[in-house]
C-alpha positions as CSV (number, residue, x, y, z in Angstrom):
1,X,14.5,-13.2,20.9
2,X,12.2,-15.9,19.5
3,X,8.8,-15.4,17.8
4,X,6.7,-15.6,20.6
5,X,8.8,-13.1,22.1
6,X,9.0,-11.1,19.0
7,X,5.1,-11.4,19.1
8,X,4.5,-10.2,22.4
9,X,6.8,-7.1,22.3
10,X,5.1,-5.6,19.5
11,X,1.4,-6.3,20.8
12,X,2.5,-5.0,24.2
13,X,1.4,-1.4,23.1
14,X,-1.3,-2.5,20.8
15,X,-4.1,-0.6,22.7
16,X,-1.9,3.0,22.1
17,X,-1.5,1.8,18.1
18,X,-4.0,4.7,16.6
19,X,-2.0,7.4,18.9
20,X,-0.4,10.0,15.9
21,X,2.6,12.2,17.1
22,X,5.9,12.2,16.5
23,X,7.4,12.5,20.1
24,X,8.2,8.6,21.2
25,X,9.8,8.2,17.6
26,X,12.5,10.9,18.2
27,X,12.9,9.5,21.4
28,X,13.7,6.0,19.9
29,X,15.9,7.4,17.4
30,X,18.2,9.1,19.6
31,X,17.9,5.8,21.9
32,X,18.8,3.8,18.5
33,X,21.6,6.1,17.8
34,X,19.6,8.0,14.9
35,X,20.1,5.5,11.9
36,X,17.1,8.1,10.1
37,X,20.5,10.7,9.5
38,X,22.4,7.9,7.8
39,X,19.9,7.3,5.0
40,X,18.6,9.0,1.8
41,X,14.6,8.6,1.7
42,X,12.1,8.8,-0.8
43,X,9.1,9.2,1.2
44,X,5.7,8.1,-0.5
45,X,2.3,9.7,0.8
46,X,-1.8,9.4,-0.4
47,X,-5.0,7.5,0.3
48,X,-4.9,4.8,-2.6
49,X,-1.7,3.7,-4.8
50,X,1.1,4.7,-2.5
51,X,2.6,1.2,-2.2
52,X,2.2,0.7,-6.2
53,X,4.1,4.1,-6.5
54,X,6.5,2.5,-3.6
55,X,7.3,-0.3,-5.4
56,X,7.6,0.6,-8.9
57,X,10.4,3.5,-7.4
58,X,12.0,0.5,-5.6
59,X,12.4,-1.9,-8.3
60,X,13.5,1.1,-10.7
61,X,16.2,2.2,-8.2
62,X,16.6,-1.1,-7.8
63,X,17.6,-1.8,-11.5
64,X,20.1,1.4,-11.9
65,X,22.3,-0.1,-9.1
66,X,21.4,1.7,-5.8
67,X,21.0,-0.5,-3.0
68,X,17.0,0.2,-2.6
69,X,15.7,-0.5,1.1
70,X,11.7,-0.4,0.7
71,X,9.3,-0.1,3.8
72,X,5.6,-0.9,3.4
73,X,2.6,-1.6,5.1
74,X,0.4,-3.5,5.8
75,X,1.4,-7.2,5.0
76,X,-0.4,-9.3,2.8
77,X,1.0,-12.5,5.0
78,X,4.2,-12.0,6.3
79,X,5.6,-9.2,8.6
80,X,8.7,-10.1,6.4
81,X,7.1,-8.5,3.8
82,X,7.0,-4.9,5.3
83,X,11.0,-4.6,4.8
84,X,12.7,-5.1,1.4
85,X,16.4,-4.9,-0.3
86,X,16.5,-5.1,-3.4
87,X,13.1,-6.5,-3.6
88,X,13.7,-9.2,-1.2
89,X,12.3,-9.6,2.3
90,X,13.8,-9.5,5.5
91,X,15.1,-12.9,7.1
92,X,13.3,-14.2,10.4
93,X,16.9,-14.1,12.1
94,X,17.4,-10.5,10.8
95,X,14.0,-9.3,12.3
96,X,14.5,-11.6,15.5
97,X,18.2,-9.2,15.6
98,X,16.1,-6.1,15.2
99,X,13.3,-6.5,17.4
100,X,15.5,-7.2,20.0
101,X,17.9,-4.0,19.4
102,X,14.3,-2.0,19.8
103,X,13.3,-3.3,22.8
104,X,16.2,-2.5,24.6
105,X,16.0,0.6,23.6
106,X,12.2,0.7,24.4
107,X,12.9,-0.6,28.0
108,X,14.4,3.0,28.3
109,X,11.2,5.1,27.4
110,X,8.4,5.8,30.0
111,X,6.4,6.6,27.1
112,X,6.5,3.3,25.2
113,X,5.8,3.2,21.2
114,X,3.1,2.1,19.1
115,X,3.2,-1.6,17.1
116,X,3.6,0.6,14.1
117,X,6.0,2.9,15.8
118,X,7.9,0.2,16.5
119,X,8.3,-2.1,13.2
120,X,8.9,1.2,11.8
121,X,12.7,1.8,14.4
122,X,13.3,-1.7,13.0
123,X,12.9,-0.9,9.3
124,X,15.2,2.2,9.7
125,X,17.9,0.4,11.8
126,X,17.6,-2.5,9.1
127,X,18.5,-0.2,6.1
128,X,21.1,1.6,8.0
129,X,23.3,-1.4,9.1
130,X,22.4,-3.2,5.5
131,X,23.9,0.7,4.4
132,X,21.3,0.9,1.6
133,X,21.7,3.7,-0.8
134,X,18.6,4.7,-0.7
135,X,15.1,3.9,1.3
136,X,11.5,4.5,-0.4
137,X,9.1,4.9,2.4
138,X,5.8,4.5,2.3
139,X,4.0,6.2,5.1
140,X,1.3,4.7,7.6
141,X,-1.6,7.3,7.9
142,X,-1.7,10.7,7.2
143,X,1.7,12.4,6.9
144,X,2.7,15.0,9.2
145,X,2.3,12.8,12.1
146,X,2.9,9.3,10.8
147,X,5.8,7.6,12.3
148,X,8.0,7.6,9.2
149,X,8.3,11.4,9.3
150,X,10.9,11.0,12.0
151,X,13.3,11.2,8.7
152,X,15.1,14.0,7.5
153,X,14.3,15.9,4.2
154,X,13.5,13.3,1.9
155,X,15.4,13.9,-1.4
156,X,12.0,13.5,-2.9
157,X,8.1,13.5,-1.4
158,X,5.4,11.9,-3.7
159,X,1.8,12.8,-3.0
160,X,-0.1,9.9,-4.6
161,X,-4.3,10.0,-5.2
162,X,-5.8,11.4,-1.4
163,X,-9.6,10.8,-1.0
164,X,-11.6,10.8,1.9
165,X,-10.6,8.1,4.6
166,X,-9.6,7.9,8.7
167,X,-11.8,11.4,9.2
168,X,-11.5,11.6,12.3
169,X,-7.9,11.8,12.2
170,X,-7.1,13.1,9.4
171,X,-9.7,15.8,8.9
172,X,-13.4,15.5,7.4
173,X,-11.9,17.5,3.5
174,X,-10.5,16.6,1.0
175,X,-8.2,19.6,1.8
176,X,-7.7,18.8,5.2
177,X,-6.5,15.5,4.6
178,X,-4.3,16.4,1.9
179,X,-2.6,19.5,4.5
180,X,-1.9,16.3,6.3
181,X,-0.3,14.4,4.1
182,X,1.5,17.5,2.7
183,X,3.3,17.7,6.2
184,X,6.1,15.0,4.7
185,X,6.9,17.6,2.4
186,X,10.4,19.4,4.1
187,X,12.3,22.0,2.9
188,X,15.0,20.9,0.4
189,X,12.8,18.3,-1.1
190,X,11.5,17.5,-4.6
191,X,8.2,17.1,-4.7
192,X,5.5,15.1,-7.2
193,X,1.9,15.3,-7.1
194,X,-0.3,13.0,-8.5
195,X,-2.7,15.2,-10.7
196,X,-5.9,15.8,-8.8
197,X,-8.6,17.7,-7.9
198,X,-7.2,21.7,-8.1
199,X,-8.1,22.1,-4.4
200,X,-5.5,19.5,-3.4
201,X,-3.0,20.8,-5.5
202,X,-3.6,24.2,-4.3
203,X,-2.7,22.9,-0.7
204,X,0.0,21.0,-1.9
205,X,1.5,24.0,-3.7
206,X,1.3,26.4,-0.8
207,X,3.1,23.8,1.4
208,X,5.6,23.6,-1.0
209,X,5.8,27.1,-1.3
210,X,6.3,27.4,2.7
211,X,8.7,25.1,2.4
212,X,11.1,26.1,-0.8
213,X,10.4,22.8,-1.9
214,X,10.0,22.5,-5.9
215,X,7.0,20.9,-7.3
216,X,5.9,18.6,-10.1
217,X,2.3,17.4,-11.3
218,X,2.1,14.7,-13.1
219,X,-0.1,15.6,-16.4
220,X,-2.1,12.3,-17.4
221,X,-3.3,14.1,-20.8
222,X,-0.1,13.4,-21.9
223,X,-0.3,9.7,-20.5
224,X,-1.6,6.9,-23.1
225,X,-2.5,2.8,-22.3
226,X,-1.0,1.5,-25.6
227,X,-2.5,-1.9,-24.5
228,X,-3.9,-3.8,-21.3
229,X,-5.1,-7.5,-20.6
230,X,-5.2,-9.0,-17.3
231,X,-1.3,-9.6,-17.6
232,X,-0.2,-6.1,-17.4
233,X,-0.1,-2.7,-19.8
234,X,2.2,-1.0,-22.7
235,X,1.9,2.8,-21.4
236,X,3.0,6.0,-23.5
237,X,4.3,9.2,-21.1
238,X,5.5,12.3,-21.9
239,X,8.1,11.7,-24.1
240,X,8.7,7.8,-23.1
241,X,7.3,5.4,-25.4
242,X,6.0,1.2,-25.2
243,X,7.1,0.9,-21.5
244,X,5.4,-2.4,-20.5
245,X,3.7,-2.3,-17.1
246,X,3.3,-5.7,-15.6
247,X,0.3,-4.4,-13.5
248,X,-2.8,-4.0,-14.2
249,X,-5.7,-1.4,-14.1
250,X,-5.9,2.4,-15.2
251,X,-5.2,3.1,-11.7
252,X,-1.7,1.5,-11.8
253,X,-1.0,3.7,-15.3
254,X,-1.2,6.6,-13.7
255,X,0.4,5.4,-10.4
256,X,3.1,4.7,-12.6
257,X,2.9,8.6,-14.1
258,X,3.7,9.3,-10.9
259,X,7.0,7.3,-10.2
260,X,8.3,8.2,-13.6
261,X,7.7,12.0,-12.8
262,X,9.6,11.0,-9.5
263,X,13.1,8.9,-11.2
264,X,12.9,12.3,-13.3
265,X,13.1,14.8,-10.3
266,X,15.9,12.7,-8.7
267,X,17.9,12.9,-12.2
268,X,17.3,16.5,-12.5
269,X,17.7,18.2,-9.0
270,X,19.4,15.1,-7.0
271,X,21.7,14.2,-9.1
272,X,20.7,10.4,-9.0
273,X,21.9,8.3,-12.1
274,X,19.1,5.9,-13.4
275,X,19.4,5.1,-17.2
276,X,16.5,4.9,-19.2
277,X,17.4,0.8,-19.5
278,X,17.1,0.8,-15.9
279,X,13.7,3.0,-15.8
280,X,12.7,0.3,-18.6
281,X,13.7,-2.9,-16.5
282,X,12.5,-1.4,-13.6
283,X,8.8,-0.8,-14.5
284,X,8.5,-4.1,-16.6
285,X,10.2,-6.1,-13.8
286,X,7.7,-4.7,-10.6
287,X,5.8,-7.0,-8.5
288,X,3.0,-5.8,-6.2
289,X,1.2,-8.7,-4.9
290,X,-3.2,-8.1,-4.4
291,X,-3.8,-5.3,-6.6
292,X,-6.5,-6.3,-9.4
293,X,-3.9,-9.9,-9.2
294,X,-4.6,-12.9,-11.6
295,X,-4.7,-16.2,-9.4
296,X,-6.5,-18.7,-11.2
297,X,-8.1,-19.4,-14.8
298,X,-11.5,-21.5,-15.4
299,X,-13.4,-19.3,-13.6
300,X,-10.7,-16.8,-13.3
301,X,-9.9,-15.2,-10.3
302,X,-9.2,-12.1,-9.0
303,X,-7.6,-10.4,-5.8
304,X,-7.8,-6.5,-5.3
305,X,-6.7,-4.7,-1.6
306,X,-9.2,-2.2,-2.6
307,X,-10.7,-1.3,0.8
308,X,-12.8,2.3,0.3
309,X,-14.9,3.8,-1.9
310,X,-11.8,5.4,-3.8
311,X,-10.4,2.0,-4.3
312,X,-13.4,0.3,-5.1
313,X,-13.9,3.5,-8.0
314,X,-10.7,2.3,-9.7
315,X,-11.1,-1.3,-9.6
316,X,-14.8,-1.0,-10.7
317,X,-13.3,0.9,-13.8
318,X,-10.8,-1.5,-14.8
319,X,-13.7,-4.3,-14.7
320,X,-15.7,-2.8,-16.8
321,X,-12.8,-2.0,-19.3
322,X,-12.0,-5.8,-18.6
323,X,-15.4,-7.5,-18.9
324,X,-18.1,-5.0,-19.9
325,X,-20.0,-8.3,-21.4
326,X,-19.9,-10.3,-18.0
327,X,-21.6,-10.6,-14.4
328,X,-19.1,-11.0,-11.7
329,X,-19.3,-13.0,-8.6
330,X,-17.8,-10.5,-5.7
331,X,-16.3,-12.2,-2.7
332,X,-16.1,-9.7,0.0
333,X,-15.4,-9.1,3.1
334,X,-14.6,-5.4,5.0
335,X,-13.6,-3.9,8.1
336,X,-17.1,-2.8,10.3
337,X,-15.5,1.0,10.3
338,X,-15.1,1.4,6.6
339,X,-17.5,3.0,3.7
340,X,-18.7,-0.3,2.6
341,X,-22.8,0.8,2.0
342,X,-20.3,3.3,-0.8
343,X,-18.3,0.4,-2.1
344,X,-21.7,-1.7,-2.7
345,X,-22.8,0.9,-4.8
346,X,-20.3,1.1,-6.8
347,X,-19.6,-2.6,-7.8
348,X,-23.9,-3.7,-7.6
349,X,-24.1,-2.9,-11.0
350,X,-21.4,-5.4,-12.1
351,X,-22.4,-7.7,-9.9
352,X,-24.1,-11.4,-10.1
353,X,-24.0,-12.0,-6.9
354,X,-22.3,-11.8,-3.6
355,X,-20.3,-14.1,-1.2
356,X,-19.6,-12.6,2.1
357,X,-16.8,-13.4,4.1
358,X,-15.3,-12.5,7.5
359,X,-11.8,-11.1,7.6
360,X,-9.3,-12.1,10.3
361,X,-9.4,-8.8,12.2
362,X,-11.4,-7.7,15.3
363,X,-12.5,-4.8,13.3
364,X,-14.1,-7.1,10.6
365,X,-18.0,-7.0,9.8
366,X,-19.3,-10.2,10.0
367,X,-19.9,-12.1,6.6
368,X,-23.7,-12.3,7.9
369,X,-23.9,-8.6,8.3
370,X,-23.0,-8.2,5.1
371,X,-25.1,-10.4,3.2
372,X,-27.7,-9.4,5.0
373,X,-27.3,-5.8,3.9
374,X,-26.8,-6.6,0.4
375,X,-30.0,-8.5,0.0
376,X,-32.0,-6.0,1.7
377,X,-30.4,-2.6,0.6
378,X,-29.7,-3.6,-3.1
379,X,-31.9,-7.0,-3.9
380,X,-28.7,-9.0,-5.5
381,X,-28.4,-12.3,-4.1
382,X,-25.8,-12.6,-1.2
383,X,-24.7,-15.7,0.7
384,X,-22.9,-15.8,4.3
385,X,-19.5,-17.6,3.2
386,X,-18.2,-17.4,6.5
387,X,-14.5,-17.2,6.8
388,X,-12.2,-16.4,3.8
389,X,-11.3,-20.7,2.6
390,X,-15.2,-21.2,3.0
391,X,-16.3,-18.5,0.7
392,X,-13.7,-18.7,-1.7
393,X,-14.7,-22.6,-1.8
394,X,-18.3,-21.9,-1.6
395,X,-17.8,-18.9,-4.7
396,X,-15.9,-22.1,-6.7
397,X,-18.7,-24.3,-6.2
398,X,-21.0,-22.0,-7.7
399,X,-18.8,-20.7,-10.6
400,X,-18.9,-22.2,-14.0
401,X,-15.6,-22.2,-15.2
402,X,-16.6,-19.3,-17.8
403,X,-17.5,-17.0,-14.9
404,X,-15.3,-14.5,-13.5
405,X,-14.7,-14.0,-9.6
406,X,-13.5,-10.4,-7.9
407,X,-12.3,-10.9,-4.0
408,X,-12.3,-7.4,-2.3
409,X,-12.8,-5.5,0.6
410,X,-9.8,-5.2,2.6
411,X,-5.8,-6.0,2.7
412,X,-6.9,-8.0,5.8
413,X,-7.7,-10.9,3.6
414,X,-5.6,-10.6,0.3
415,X,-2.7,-12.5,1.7
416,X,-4.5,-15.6,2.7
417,X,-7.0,-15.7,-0.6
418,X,-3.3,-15.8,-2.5
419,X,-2.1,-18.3,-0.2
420,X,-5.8,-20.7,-0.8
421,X,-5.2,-20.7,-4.6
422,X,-1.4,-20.1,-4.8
423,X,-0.1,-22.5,-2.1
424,X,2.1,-21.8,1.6
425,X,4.2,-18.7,1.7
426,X,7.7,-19.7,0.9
427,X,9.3,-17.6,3.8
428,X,10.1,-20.0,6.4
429,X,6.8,-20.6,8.9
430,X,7.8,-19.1,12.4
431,X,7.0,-15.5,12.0
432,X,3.7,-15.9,10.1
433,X,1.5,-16.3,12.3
434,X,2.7,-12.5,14.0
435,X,-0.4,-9.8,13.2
436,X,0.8,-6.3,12.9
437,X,-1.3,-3.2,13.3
438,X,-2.7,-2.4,9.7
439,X,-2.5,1.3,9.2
440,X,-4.8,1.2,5.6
């Protein structure tokens, strides 16, 4: 199979890509020879921080010796990206292999899958002829009806931060949405909770209760940020001391609460052996690429995936921890169907002003749009950048290099805003170009 082929078999369905259910990923299983019941998962759940979560858990797991398959979504740039070992991507040729292994067996199915159902057979037959030790699997949308809850029990289910997002699929509460997500919780499995509100935990608990699965909250009070710049964070929990968190943002701290309260439960009730070296090298040595990211100094630059008014919450916090002296210059661009009248609220008051942008997505609202609202909802000044290079060009024009510029707005653009300043992607070129269904 080449690109182009690769390409067009997983646009093919494209039109079907928002259809939940779990039905045409059993079927592809059983066609694929069920590589799901060959693997240990830890499957990762939640509205905001789930991939953070993800990938701190991988590189931990990573660091004790298991052989740590990691599936994520979206991609920043690459579909590479969406399937680690070890912390390193898929090959083209090994994705060429597996898309190819996936449409024969989708040649078989009157009922053909999603994009995302799809890429999501290929990450589970990757990991199973690879024979990782162990997946961490971060889920699409929702939970109980996401494609990765084809799996088996995972041996543990994390529940990171849910706020309100896809309504009309997931539920228009707080605790509908989190009944959704609880539905990867499966009898058998450990379960962490990312402290919040007491009417999520309450559905969370009574899922868990259903299930005979054991719960644990994570319990920030007893959380501490030693330190933080821009270049990451010394964190204090429970009874660890001066782990260094390359990441930063109070967001990420207690995203990291979480996959520490996870490595425990998999000591404790799996029997998993992860020294606390390898907890240790694990969090200090954790790469997540577009979350609150340093790309350039003098004006520094930022890059944050944060994409609804949840996300936007936590960055806006960690600004103003960051520079509570200075006026930023927002680059920003959003999908039409998101929150963004919410975001603007929230970051106005940090703001200097605005350069709008147009992601690359059909769902995008035009840069023009944008300004336009800005100016005449909340009287900051607001220029149409145009397309992502534009803006960000236009944004350095303007920028002294004392000033400080935040890109946000969507995952849509963070890939090619860290490919402007930081150069081409070093995965060889023939698969970049392939778009995937975004599921965030």
């Amino acid at each position: 199979m080449t690109s182009e082929e690769l390409s067009h078999f997983l646009h093919a369905s494209s039109w079907q890509s928002s259809r939940l259910g779990l039905e045409r990923m059993e079927t592809l299983m059983t066609l694929l020879g069920h590589p799901e019941r060959q693997l240990r998962f830890i499957h990762v759940a939640g509205t905001n921080g789930k991939g953070s979560i993800a990938a701190m858990l991988s590189s931990i797991l990573t660091q004790a010796g298991y052989t740590t398959g990691m599936y994520t979504s979206p991609h920043l740039l690459q579909v590479n990206e969406r399937m680690k070992i070890n912390g390193i991507d898929i090959s083209n040729e090994e994705l060429l292999t597996l898309a190819e292994s996936v449409r024969l067996a989708v040649e078989e199915m009157s009922d053909p899958p999603t994009e995302f159902e799809r890429i999501t057979a290929m990450a589970l037959l990757y990991f199973q002829r690879r024979a990782c030790q162990v997946v961490v699997l971060e889920v699409g949308l929702g939970g109980r009806l996401d494609a990765t809850n084809v799996i088996p029990a995972p041996d543990a289910a994390v529940i990171a931060n849910i706020a309100l997002e896809h309504t009309a699929v997931l539920g228009n509460t707080l605790e509908q949405i989190a009944r959704e997500k609880a539905g990867i919780i499966k009898k058998g499995s450990s379960v962490v909770l990312y402290r919040q509100g007491p009417s999520v935990e309450a559905v969370v608990r009574d899922v868990c209760q259903q299930q005979g699965a054991s719960l644990f909250v994570t319990d920030p009070a007893r959380g501490r940020t030693v330190s933080r710049t821009l270049e990451g964070q010394t964190l204090n929990y429970r009874d660890r001391n001066h782990l260094f968190l390359p990441l930063p943002g109070a967001y990420q701290a207690k995203n990291a609460f979480a996959a520490l309260e996870a490595v425990d439960a998999l000591v404790r009730e799996k029997g998993y052996r992860i020294s606390e070296e390898a907890i240790r090298r694990g969090v200090a040595l954790v790469r997540w690429p577009g979350r609150l990211e340093v790309l350039r100094h003098d004006p520094l630059v930022l890059v944050d995936g944060a994409h609804n008014p949840d996300g936007v919450e936590a960055l806006t916090a960690s600004l103003k921890e960051y520079f509570s002296k200075k006026r930023l210059t927002f680059v920003m661009g959003v999908m039409a169907d998101k929150n963004y009248v919410e975001m603007l609220r929230m970051v106005t008051p940090l703001a200097r002003r605005f350069i709008t942008v147009t992601p690359e997505s059909e769902r995008a609202l035009s840069s023009a749009q944008l300004a336009d609202q800005i100016q005449r909802q909340f009287h900051i000044p607001a220029q149409d950048g145009g397309s992502i290079s534009s803006g960000l060009s236009l944004a350095l024009t303007l920028c002294s290099p004392e000033d400080v510029i935040c890109v946000f707005g969507s995952l849509y653009q963070a890939g090619i805003v860290r490919e402007f300043f930081l150069g081409p992607a070093r995965v060889e070129a023939p698969l970049n170009g392939i778009e995937l269904e975004v599921t965030k």
